[in-house]
C-alpha positions as CSV (number, residue, x, y, z in Angstrom):
1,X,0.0,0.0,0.0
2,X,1.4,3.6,-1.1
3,X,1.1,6.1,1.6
4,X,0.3,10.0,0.3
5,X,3.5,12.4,1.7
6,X,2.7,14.8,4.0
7,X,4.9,18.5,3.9
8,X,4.3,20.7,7.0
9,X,5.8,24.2,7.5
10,X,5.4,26.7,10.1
11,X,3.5,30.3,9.5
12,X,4.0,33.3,12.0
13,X,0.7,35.0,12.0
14,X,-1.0,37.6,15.1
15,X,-2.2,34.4,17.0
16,X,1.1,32.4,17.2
17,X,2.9,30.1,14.8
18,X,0.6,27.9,13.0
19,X,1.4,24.4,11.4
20,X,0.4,24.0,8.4
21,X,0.2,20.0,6.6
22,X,-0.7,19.4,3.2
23,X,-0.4,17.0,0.7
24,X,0.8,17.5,-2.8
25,X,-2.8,18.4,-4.0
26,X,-4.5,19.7,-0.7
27,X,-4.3,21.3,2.6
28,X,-5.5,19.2,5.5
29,X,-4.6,20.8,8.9
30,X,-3.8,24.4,10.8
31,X,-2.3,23.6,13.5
32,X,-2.3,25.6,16.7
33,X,0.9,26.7,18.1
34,X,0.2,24.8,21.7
35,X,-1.4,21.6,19.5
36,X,-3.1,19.2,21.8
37,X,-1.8,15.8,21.2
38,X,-4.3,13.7,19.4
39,X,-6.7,16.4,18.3
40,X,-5.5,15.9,14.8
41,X,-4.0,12.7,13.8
42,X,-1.9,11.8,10.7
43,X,-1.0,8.5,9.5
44,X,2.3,9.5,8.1
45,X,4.2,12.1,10.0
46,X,4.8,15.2,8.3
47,X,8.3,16.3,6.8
48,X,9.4,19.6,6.9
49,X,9.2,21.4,3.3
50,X,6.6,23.3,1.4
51,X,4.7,22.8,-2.2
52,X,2.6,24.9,-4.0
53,X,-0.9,24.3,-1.4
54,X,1.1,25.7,1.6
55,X,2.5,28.5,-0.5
56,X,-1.1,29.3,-1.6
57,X,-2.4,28.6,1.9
58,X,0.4,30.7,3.8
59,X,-0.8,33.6,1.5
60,X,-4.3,33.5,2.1
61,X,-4.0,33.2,5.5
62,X,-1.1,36.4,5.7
63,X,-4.5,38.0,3.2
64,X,-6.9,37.0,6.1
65,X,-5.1,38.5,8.6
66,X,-4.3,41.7,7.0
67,X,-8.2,42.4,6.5
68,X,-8.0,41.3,2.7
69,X,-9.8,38.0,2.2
70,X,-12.8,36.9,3.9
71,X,-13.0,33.7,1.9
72,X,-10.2,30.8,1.5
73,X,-9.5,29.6,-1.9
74,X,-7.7,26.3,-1.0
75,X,-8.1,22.7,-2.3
76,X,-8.9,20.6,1.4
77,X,-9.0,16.8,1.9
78,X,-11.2,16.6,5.2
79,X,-9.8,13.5,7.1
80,X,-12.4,12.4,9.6
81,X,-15.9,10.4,9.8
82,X,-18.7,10.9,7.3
83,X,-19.9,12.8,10.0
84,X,-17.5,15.2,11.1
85,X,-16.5,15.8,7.5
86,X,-20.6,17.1,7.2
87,X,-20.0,19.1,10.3
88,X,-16.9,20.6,9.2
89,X,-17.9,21.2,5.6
90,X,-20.8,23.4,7.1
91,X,-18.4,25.5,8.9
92,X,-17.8,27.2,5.8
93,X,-21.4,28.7,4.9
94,X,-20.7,30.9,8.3
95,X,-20.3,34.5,6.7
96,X,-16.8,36.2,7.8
97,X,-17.9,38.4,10.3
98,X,-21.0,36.3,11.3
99,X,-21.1,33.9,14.3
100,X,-23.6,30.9,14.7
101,X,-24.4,28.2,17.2
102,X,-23.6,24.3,17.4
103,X,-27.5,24.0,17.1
104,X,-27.4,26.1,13.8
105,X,-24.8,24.0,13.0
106,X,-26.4,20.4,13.6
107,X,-29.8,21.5,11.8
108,X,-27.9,23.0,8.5
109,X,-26.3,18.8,8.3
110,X,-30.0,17.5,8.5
111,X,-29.5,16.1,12.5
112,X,-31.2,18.7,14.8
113,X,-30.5,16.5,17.4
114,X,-26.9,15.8,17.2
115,X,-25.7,19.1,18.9
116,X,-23.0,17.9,21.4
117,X,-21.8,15.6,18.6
118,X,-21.2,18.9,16.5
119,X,-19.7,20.4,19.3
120,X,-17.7,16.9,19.4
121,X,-17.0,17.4,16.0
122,X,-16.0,20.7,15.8
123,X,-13.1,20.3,18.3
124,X,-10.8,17.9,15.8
125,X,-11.7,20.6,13.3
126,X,-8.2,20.0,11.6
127,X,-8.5,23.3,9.4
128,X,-8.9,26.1,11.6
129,X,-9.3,28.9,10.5
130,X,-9.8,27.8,7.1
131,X,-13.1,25.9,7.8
132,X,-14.1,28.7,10.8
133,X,-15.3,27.0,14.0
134,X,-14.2,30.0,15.8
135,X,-17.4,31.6,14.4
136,X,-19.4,29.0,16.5
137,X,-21.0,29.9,19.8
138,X,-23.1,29.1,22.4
139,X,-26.8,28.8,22.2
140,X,-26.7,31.8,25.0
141,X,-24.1,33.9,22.8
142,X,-20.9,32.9,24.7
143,X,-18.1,31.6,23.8
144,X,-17.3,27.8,24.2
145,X,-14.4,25.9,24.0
146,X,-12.2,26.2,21.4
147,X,-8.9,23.9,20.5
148,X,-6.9,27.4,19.7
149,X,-8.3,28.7,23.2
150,X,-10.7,31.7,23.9
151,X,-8.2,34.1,23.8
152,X,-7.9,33.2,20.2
153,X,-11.2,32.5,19.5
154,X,-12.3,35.6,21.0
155,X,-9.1,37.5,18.7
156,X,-10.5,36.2,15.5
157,X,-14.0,37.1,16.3
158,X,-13.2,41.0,16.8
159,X,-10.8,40.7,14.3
160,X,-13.2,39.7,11.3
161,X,-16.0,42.4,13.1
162,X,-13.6,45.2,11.9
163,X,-12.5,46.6,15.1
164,X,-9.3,47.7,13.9
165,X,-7.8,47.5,17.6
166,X,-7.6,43.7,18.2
């Protein structure tokens, strides 16, 4: 059996250093800079270099931060169960600048009642950022967990509200 190489490189952006994995075709995690061990799991470990997805991802991430893109343009291969790839794929109909809920979340996949398992779900989100659970809140408006931690969470949300002093 022929295993797919992985190529990770490191980013410096407001929030820390973010690992970033790929493929030769498609990005597959953001790592945070204090990763929990297990969140994200890869069959192969990742060598250090870079190919054209984390050139392109690296830029449009250095464009998200600067205020300039509020969409990702990026080829992604979601590695996870049928259902958390649903989950995660619905992370990206959250506007920039807009926040929802897990419940939100679990009705727009077709399982209203599912809720923790989004929540469940959205923590081994393996392309922060990209795919935005940040933007994912509590039913009561507050801030839940988050694998980057609230700090960051809370960073990105005032960040893509416009407030120009993060």
């Amino acid at each position: 059996m022929m295993t797919t190489r992985l190529y990770r490189t490191t980013i410096r952006s407001p929030i820390g250093d973010l690992g970033l994995v790929a493929t030769s075709t498609a990005l597959i995690a953001v790592l945070w800079p204090e990763e929990r061990d297990g969140r994200v799991r890869f069959a192969v470990e990742p060598t250090d270099g870079s190919n054209e997805v984390l050139r392109r991802t690296s830029d449009q991430l250095g464009e998200y931060f600067e205020g300039d893109r509020r969409v990702f343009d990026l080829p992604l291969e979601l590695r996870g169960t049928e259902f958390q790839r649903e989950a995660w794929q619905a992370l990206a109909d959250i506007p920039y600048g807009e926040t929802s809920t897990y419940g939100k979340q679990a009705v727009a996949i077709g399982r209203p009642r599912a809720i923790r398992a989004v929540g469940s779900a959205n923590g081994r989100n393996p392309l922060s950022i990209v795919l935005p659970c940040h933007r994912i809140v509590g039913a009561n408006g507050k801030l839940t967990g988050f694998a980057g931690g609230l700090d960051t969470k809370r960073w990105l949300l005032v960040h893509e509200s416009g407030v120009v002093d993060c």
